[in-house]
C-alpha positions as CSV (number, residue, x, y, z in Angstrom):
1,X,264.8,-31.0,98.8
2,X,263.2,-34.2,100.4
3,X,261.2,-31.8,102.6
4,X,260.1,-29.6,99.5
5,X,259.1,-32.8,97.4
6,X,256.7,-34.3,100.2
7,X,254.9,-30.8,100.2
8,X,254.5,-31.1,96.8
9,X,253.4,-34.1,96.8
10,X,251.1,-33.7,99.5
11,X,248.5,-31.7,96.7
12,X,248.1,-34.9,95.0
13,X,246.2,-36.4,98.0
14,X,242.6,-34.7,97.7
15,X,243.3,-36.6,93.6
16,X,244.7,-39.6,94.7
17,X,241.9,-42.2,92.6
18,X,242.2,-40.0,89.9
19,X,246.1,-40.3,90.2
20,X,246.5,-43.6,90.7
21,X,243.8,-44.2,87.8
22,X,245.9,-42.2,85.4
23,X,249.1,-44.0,86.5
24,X,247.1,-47.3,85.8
25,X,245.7,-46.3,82.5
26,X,249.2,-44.7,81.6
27,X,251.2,-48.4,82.5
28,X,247.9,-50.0,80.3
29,X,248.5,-47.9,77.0
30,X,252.5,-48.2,77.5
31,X,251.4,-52.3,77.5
32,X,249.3,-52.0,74.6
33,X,251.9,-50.4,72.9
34,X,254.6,-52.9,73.3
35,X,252.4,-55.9,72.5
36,X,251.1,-54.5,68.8
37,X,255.1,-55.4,67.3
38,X,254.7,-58.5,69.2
39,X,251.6,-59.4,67.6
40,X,253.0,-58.6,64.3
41,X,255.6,-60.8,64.9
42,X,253.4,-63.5,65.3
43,X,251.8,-63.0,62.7
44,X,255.0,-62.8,60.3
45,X,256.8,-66.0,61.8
46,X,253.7,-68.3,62.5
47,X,250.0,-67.4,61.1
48,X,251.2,-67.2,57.3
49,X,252.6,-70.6,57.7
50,X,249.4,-72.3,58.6
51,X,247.2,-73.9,56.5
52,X,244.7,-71.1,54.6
53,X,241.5,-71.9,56.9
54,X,243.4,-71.7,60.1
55,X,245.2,-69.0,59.4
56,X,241.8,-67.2,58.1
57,X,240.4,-67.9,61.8
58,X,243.3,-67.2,63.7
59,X,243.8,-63.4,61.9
60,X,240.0,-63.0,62.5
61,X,240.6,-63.9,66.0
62,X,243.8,-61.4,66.2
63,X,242.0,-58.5,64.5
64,X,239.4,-59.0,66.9
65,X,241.5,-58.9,69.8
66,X,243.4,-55.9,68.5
67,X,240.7,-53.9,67.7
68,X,239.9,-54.6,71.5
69,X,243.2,-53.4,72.4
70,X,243.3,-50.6,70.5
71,X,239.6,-49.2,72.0
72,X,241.2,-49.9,75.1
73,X,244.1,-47.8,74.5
74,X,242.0,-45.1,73.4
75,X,240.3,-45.0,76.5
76,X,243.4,-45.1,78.2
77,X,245.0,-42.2,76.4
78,X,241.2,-40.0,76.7
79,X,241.7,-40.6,80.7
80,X,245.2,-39.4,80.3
81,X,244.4,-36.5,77.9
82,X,240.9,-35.5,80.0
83,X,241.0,-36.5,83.4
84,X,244.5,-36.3,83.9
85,X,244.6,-32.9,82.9
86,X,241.5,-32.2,84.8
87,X,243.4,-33.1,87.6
88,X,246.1,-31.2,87.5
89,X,243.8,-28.2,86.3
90,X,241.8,-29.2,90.0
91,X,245.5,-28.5,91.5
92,X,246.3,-25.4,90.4
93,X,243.3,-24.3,91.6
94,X,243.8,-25.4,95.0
95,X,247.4,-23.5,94.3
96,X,246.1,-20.6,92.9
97,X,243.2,-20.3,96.0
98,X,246.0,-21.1,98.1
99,X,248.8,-18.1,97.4
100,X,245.9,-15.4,96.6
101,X,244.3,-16.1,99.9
102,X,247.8,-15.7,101.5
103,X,248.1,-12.5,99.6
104,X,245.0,-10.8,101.5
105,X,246.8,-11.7,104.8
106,X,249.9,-10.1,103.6
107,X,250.2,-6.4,105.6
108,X,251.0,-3.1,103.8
109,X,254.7,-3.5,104.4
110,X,254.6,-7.0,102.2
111,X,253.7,-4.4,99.6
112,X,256.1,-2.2,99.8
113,X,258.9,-4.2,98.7
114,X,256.8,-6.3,96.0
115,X,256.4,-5.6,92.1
116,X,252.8,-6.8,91.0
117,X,254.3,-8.3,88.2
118,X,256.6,-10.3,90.1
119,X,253.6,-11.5,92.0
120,X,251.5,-12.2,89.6
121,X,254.2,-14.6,88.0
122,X,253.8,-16.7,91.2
123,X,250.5,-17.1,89.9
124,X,250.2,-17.3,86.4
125,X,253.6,-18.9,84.9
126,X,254.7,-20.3,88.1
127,X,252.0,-22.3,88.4
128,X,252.0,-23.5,85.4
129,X,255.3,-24.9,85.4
130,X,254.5,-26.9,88.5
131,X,250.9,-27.9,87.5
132,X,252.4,-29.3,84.2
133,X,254.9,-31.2,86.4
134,X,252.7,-32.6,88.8
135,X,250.3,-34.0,86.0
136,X,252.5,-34.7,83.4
137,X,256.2,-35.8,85.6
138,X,254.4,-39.2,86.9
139,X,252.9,-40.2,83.4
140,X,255.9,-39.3,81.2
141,X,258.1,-41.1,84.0
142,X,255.9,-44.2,83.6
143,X,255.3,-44.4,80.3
144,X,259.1,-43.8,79.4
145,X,260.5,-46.2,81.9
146,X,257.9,-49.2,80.4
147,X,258.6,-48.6,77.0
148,X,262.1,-48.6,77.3
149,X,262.4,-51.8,79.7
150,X,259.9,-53.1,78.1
151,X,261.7,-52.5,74.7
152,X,264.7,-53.5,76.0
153,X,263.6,-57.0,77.6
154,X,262.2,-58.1,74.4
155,X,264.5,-57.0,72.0
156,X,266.9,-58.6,73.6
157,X,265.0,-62.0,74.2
158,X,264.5,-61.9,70.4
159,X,268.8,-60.7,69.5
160,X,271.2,-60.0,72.0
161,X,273.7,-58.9,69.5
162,X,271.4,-57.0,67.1
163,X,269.7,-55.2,69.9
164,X,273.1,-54.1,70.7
165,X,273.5,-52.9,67.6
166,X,269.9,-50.9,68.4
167,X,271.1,-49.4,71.0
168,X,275.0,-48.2,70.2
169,X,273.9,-45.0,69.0
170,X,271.8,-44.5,72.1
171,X,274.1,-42.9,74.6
172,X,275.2,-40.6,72.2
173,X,271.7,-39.7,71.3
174,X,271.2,-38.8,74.8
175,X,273.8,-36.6,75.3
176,X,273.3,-34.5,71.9
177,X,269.4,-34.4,72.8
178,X,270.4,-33.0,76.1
179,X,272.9,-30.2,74.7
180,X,270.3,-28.8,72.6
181,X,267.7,-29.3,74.3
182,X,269.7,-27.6,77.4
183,X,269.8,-24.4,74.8
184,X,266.9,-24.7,73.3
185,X,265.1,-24.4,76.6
186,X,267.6,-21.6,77.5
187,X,266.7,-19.5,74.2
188,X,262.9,-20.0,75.0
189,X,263.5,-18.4,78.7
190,X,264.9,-15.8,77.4
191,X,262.0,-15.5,74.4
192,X,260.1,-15.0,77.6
193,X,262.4,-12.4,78.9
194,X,262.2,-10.0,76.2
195,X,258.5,-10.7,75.2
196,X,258.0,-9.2,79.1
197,X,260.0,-6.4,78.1
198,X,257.7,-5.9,75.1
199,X,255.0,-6.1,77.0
200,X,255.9,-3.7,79.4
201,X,256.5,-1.4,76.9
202,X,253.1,-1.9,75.2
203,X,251.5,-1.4,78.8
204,X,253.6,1.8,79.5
205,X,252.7,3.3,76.3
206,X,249.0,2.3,76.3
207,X,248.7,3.7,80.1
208,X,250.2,6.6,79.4
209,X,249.1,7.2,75.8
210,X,247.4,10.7,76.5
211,X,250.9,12.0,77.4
212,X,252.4,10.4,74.4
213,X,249.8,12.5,72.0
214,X,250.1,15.6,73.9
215,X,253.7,15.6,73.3
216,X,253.4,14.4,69.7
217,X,255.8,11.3,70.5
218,X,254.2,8.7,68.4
219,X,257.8,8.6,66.6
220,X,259.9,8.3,69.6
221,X,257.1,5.0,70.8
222,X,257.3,3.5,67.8
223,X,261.1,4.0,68.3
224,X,261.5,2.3,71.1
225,X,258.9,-0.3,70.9
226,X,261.4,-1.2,67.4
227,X,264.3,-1.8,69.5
228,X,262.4,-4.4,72.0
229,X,260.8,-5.8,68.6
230,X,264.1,-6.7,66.9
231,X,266.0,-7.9,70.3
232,X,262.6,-10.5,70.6
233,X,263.0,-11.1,66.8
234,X,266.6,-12.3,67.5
235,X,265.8,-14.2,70.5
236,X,263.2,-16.0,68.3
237,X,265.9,-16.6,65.2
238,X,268.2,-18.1,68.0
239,X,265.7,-20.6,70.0
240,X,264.6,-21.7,66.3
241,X,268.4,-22.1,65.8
242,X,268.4,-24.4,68.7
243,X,265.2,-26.1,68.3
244,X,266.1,-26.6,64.0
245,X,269.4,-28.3,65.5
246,X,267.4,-31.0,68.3
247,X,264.6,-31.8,66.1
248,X,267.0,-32.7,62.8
249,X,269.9,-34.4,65.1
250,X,267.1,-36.6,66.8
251,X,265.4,-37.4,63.5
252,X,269.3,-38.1,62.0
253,X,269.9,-40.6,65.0
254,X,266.6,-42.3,64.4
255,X,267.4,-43.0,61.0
256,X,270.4,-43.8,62.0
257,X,269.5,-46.3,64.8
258,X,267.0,-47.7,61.7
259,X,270.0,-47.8,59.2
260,X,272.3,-50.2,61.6
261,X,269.4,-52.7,62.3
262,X,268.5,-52.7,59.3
263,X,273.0,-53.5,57.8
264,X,273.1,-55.5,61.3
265,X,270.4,-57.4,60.4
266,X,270.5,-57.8,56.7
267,X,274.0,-59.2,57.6
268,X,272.7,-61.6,60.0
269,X,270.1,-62.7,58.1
270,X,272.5,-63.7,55.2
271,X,274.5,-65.8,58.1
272,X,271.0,-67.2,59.4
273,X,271.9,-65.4,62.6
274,X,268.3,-63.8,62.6
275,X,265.0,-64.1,60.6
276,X,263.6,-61.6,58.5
277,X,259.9,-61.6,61.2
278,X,262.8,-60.5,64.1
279,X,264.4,-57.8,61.6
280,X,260.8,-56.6,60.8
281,X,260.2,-56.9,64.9
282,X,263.3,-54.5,65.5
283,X,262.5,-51.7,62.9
284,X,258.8,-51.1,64.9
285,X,260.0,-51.5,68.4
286,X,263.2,-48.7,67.3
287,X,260.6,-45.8,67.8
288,X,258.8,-47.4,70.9
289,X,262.3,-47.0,72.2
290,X,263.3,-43.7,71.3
291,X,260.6,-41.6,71.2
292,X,260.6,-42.5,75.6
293,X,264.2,-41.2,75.4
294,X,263.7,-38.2,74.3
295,X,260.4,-37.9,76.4
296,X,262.9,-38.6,79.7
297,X,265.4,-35.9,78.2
298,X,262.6,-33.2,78.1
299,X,261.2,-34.2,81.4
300,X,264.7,-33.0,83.1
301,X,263.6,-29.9,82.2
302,X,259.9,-30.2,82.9
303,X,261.5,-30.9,86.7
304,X,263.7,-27.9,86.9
305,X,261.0,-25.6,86.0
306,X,258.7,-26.8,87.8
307,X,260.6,-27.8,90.9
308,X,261.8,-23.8,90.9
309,X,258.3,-22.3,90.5
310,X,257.5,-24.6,93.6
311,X,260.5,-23.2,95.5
312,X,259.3,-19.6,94.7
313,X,255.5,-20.8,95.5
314,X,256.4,-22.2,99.2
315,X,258.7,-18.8,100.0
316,X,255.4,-16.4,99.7
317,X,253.2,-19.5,101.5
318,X,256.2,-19.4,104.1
319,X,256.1,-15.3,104.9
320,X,254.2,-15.5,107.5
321,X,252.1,-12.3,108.2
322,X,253.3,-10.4,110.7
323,X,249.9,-8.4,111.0
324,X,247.2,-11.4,112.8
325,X,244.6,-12.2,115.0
326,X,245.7,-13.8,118.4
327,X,244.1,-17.1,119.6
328,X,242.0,-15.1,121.8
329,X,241.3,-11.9,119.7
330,X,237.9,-10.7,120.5
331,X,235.2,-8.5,118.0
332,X,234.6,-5.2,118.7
333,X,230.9,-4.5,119.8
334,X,229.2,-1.7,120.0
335,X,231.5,0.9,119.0
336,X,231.7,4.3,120.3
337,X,234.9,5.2,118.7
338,X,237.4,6.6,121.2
339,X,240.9,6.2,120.0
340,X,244.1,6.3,122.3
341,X,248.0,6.3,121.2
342,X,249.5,5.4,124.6
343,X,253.1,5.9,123.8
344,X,253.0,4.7,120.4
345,X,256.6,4.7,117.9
346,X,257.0,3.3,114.5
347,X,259.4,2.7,112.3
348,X,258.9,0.6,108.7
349,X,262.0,-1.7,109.9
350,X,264.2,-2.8,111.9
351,X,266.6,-0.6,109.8
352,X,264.8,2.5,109.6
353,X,264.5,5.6,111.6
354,X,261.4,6.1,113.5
355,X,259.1,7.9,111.4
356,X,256.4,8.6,114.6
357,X,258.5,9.3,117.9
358,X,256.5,8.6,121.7
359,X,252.4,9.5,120.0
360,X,250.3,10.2,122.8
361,X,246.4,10.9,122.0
362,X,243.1,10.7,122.9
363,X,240.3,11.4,120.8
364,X,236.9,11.3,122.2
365,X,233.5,9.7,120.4
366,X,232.4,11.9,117.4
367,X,235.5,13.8,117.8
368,X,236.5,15.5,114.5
369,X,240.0,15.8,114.4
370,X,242.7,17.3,111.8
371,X,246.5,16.1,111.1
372,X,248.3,18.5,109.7
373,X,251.9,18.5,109.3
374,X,255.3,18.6,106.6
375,X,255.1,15.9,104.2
376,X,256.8,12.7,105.6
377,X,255.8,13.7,109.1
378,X,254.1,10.4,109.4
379,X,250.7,11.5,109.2
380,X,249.2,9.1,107.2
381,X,251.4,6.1,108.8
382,X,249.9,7.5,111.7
383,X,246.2,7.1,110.0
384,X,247.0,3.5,108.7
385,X,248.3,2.5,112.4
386,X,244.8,2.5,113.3
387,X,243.0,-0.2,111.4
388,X,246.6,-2.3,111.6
389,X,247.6,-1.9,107.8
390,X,251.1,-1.4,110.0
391,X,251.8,-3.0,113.7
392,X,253.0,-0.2,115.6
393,X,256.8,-0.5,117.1
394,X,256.1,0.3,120.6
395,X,253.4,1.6,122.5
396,X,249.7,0.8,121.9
397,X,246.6,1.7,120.0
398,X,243.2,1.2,121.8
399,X,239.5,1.9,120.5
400,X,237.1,2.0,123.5
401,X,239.6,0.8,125.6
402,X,240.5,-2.5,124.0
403,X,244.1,-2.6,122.6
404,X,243.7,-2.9,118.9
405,X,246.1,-6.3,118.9
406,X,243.5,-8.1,120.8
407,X,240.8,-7.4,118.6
408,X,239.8,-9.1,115.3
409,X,241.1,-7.9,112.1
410,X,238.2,-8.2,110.6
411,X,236.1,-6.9,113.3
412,X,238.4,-3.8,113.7
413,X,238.5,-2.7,110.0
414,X,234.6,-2.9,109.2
415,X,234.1,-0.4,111.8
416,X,236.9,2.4,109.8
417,X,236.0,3.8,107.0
418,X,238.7,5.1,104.7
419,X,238.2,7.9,102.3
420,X,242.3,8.3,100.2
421,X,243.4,10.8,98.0
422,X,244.3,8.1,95.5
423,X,240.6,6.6,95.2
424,X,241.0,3.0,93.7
425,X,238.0,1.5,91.4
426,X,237.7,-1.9,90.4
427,X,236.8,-2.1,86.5
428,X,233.2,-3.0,86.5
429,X,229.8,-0.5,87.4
430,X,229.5,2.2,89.7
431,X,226.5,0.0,91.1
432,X,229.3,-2.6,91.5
433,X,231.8,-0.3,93.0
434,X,229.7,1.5,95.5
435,X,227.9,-1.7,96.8
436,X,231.6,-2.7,97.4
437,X,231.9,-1.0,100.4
438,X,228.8,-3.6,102.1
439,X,228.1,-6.7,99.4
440,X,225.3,-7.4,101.0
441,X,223.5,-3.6,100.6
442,X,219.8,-4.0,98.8
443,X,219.7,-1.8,95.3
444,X,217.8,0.6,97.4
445,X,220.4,1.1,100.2
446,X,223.2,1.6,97.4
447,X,221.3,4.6,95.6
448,X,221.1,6.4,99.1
449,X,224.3,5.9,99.5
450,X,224.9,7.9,96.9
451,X,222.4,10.7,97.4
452,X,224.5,10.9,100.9
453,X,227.7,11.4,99.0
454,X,226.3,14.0,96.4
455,X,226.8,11.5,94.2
456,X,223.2,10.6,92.7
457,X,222.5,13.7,90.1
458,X,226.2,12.9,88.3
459,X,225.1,9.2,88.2
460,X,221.8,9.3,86.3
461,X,222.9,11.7,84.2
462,X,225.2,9.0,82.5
463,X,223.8,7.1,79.9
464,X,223.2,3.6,82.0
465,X,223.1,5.0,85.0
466,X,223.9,3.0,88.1
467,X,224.8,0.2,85.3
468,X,227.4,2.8,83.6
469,X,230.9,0.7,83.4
470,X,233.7,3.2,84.9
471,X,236.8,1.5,83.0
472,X,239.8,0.2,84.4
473,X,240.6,2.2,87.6
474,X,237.4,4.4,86.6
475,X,239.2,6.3,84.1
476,X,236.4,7.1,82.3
477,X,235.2,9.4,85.7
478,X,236.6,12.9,86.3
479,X,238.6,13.2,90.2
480,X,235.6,14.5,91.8
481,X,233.3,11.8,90.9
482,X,235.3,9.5,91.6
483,X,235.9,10.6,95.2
484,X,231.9,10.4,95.7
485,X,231.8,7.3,94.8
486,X,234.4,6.3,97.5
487,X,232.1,8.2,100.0
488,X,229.3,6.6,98.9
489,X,231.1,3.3,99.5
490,X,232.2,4.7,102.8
491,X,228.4,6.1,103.6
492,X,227.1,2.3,102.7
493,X,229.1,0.4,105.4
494,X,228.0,3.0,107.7
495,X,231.6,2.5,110.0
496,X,231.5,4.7,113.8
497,X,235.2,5.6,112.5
498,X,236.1,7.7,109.8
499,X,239.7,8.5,108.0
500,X,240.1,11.4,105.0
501,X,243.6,11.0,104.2
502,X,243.9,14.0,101.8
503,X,241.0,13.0,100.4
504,X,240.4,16.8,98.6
505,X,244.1,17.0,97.6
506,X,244.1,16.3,93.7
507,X,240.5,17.7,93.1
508,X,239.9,21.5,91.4
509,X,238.1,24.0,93.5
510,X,234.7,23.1,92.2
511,X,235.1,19.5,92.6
512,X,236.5,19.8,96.3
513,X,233.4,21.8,97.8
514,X,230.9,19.7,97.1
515,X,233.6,16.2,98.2
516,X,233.8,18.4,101.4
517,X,230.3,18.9,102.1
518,X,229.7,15.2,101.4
519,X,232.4,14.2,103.8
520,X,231.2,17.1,105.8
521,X,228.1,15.0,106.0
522,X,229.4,11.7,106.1
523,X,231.9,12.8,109.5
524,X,228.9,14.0,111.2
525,X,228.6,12.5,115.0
526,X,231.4,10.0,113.9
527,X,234.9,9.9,115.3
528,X,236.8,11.7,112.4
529,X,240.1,11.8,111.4
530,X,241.3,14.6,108.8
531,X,244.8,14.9,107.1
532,X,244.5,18.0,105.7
533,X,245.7,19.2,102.4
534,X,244.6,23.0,103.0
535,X,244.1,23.9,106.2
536,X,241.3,26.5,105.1
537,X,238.8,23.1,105.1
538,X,239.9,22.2,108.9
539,X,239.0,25.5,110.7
540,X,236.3,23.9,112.2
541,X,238.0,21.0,113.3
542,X,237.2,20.6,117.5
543,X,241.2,19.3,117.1
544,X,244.3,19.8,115.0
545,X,247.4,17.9,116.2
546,X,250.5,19.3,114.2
547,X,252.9,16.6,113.4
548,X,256.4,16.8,112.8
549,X,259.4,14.3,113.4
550,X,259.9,15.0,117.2
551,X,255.8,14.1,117.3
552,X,253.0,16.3,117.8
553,X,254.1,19.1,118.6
554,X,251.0,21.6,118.8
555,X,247.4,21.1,119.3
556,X,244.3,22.5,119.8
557,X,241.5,24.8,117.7
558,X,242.2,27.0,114.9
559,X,242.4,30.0,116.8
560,X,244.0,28.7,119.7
561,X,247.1,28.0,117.5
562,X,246.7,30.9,115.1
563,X,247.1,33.1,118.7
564,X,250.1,30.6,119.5
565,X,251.8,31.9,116.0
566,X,254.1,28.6,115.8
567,X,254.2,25.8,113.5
568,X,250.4,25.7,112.6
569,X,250.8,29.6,112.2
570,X,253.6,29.4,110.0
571,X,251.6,26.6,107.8
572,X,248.5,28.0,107.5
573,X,250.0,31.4,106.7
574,X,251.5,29.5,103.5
575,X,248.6,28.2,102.1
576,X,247.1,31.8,101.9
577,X,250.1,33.1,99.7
């Protein structure tokens, strides 16, 4: 815990004069706050005795000086409220750059066992809880622990035995704030639990709203989104519960705390034990007293939440990717594009059979070569091996001779180019989304791109063009535009290798001739890598490896193994029925 509370810590050092500024200011208002009762105390027990001309100076003088503290205290609390907030804004920025730049060093596999929602709660919700503590934790703690000491100290220099009687109600306070409030705070986590729930259902109906019509299920949603409305609606009825119970039972006790000074002292006064100035005193320092109390009680909370989101923050900063550059990686210049599996197994882990068994393979410069293969033979894990989205289990992968380990990330993956069968488009233009694949492309470069990948005439047929927005995902595009567009990305950072990974699959007959004339194109004297779909579009290929779990098992051209009539026979003889 020690460990984990210097780390956190540790983010307040690029802040430190604005933290230590807003710890000052914070001590400064507390101050102010505890000298106001004094002053009217002053004022009760000695001003009004004076003499009217003395007294007329002196009250000038105090207003004067009041009105000074007050200003002051406003400017304490805008710090606070401004600054201080800026600061811990400024924090979970540096949080938030933090984890999402870990996330793009995460490999595939890091994927494959994560929810996006569960990720994105490290950096929405997670964050929040631990930005609030780091900004408001230090205040609250200071201002609680000088108001009550403070409080404390003087009320008991004024009456030891009626500030007793101020604070016998006190420990019981405490515990009854921190019963409900331990609820309370449970009912509004669990508010958060089934609001999720509604919203997931929101999202899965909304996604998946075409279906919903076509089936004439409005009913059934509206069903089901009931059932998630009414558990929420509960939830809601039982924090409020809860939360009618703290606010009442604190209020109670206040009045409470108010009521026994005010019998304690009314008795006293009748025994000359205490003045009427020190009863006064007592009744405006009660809430400078409790109101802290309550603060401390919340801030136990505050801690837990926060302290847990930090906990689940440092375990994704402390996965460290398996998938990274060695101290002496190199970049990959002048790239011809041979490819070599010397060897090469795989498994996803340690667990797990091998899905690619003892790969050996050459493929020469401008090579255009076809996978083909059942499904799960491993022929796209065999694809993904090659830019490093997965570190291979034995063996080794080299382009132009340079083991793939030893060279850059960075450099090794600007020289692939990936065309999938699941094309992913950010929301935003197609001008935006082609340009993606080099940011730095002119306007000019991007449009012939897009001539390259067939891509053009669709384009300016829309109403805006280039400037058309696509829609999340580009749902507003049909299949076979929106694999142009990917080639159009691929065709603009111009890579010396090339993977289709069943890039024709989903697309109608129309659609998938003119994708495979563009990719036709787009392969042309680049090393090329084709997992086919139908085999009819790889006849040409100089290469097909047929993959299966003992490895590759055949190779060669079309008619080589058509004449074999094994495997590849067999396959291709399927696809024609």
């Amino acid at each position: 815990m020690r460990e984990t509370l210097k780390k956190m810590i540790s983010y307040y050092k690029p802040y430190k004069g604005v933290f230590f500024t807003d710890m000052f200011f914070a001590i400064m208002a507390s101050a102010v706050a505890l000298v106001i009762p004094l002053v009217v105390r002053y004022v009760t027990s000695t001003v009004i005795y004076m003499d009217r001309d003395k007294a007329m100076k002196t009250l000038v003088i105090i207003a004067v000086v009041v009105t000074l503290l007050i200003l002051f205290q406003c400017y304490c609390n805008y710090y606070i409220s401004n600054y201080g907030h800026v600061m811990g804004a400024r924090i979970e920025y540096d949080m938030r750059a933090e984890i999402f730049a870990h996330f793009q060093k995460m490999p595939f596999s890091f994927y494959d066992d994560q929810k996006v929602g569960q990720l994105m709660s490290r950096i929405t919700s997670d964050l929040f809880d631990i930005t609030e503590l780091l900004h408001h934790g230090p205040e609250n703690i200071t201002i609680s622990v000088i108001k009550i000491i403070g409080a404390l100290i003087i009320l008991m220099s004024i009456n030891v035995k009626l500030a007793f009687a101020a604070f016998v109600l006190i420990p019981f306070m405490i515990m009854y704030a921190y019963f409900f409030n331990k609820r309370m705070k449970r009912a509004f986590r669990e508010n958060r639990v089934k609001i999720a729930a509604i919203n997931e259902r929101i999202e899965d109906n909304l996604s998946g709203i075409r279906a919903v019509k076509s089936f004439a299920n409005e009913d059934i949603e509206n069903e089901k989104f009931k059932v998630g409305n009414d558990a929420f609606l509960d939830a809601k009825k039982n924090s409020y519960h809860y939360m009618g119970g703290y606010n009442s039972g604190l209020t109670a006790f206040n009045t409470m705390i108010n009521l026994i000074v005010i019998v304690s002292g009314g008795i006293m006064i009748t025994r000359n034990a205490v003045s009427i100035t020190d009863l006064l005193t007592f009744l405006l320092y009660i809430n400078i007293f409790t109101d802290p109390v309550k603060t401390l009680i919340d801030f136990t909370e505050q801690f837990q939440n926060g302290y847990s989101g930090y906990e689940r923050f440092q375990q994704i900063l402390q996965l460290e990717p398996e998938i990274r550059d060695r101290e002496d990686a190199i970049e990959l210049k002048n790239v011809k594009g041979n490819i070599s599996f010397d060897n090469v197994s795989f498994r996803y882990n340690d667990n797990a059979h091998r899905v690619l068994k003892h790969i050996n393979l050459d493929i020469n410069a401008g090579e255009y070569v076809a996978l083909v293969g059942s499904s799960g033979a491993g022929k796209s894990t065999l694809c993904n091996l090659i830019p490093r989205f997965y570190e291979v289990s034995d063996g080794k992968i080299s382009v132009d001779g340079q083991d793939i380990r030893n060279i850059k990330l960075n450099s090794l993956r600007k020289n692939i180019g990936m065309v999938q069968q699941d094309v992913y488009l950010f929301a935003g233009t197609i001008f935006d989304n082609i340009k993606y694949g080099r940011p730095d492309a002119t306007k000019e470069e991007v449009i012939e791109a897009a001539k390259e990948a067939n891509a053009y005439d669709f384009i300016m047929s829309l109403p805006k063009g280039f400037d058309t927005d696509i829609g999340q995902r580009g749902i507003k595009l049909s299949g076979g535009q929106k694999q142009r567009l990917s080639i159009a990305r691929v065709f603009l950072k111009n890579p010396p290798i090339l993977i289709f990974d069943e890039a024709t699959s989903a697309l109608d007959n129309e659609s998938e001739k003119i994708v495979q004339k563009s990719m036709e194109k787009l392969a042309k004297n680049r090393t090329t890598l084709v997992i086919a779909h139908r085999l009819s579009t790889i006849r040409n290929a100089k290469k097909i490896l047929v993959l299966t779990e003992n490895g590759i098992e055949e190779q060669g051209t079309h008619e080589e193994l058509m004449e074999k009539q094994g495997i590849y026979y067999d396959l291709y003889k399927l696809t024609k029925l």
